[in-house]
LUMNU-909621 format. One record per atom (N, C-alpha, C): residue in one letter; x, y, z. Coordinates in pm, whole numbers, plus 50000, padded with zeros to 5 digits. Layout:
<lumtis>
aXYZ;...
</lumtis>
This chain:
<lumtis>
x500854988350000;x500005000050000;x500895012350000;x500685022749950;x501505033749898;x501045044149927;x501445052550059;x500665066150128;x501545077250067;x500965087150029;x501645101349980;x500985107450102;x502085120750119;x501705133450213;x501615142750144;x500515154750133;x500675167550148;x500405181450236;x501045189350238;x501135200550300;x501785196850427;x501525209050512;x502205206050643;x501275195750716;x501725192350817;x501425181050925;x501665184551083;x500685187051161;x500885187651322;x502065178351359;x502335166151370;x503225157151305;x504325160651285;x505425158451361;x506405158751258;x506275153151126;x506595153050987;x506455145150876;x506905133950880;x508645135250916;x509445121050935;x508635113551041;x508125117251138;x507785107451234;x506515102951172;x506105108751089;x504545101751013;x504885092450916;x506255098050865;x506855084550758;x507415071850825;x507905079850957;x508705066550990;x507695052651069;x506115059051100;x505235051151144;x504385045051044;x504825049650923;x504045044850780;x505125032550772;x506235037850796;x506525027050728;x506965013850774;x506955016450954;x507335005151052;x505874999251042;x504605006851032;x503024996850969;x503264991850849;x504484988850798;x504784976650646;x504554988050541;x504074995650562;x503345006950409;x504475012450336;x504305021550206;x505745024750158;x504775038650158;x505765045950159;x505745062550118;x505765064950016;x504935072849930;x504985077749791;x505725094849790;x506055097249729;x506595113649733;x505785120349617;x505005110549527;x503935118249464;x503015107249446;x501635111149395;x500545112249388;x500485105149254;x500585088949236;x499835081549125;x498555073549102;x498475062949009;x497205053748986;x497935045849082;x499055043749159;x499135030249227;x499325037549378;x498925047649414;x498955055649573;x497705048149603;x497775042749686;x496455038449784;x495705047949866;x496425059249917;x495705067950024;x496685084250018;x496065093550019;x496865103950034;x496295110050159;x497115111150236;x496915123350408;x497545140250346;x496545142050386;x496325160750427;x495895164750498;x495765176850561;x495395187350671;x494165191750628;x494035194750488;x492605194650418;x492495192450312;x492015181250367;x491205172150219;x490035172750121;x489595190650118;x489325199750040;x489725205349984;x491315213450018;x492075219049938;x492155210949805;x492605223949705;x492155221149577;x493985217349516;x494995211049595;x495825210749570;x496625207249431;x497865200049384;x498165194749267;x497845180049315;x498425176049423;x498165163149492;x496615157749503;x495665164849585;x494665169049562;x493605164649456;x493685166549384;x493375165549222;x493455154949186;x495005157949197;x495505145749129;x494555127749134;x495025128749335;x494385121549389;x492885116849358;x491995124049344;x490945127149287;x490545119149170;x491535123449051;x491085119048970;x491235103648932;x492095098849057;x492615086948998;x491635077249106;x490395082449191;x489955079349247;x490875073449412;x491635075649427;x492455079349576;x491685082949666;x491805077249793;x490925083249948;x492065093749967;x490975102549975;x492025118050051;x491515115650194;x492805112350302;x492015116050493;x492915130750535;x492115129350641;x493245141550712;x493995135050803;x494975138750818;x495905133450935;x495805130751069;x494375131951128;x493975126151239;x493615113551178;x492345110051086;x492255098351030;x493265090751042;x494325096850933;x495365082450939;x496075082651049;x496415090051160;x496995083651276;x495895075451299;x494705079551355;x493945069651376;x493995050451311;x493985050951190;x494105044151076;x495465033851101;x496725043751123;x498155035551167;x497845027251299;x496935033151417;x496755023051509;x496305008851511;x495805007851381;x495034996751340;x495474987151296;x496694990851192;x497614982051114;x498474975751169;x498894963551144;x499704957851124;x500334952351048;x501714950751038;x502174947650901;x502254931950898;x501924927850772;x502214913150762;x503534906950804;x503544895350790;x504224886050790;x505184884750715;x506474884850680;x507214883150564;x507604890650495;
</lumtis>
């Protein structure tokens, strides 16, 4: 699964990457057809990410969501 960030983050960022990615997930640094989820601060903003996300049918959350969301995961096996 492949999380992109945009904008700022309450969060440090690294510490949001580094819990993405100890939950097994990989970090995207942009916004494709194979991003599973993009986190923002507002997931209204009409961003490039945004959009992007959008059009490729992508869940936009806000960054309470996905902390919320990281509590949940666990990473597989292997």
């Amino acid at each position: 699964m492949r999380v992109a960030f945009s904008g700022d983050t309450s969060v440090d960022r690294e510490l949001l990457e580094d819990r993405t990615v100890e939950a097994g997930l990989h970090v995207a640094g942009s916004v494709s057809r194979l991003t599973s989820l993009l986190v923002t601060n507002d997931p209204d903003a009409a961003t490039s990410k945004t959009l992007k996300a959008r059009s490729f049918g992508t869940p936009v959350v806000d960054e309470a969501a996905y902390t919320q969301l990281l509590r949940d995961v666990a990473p597989a096996d292997g």
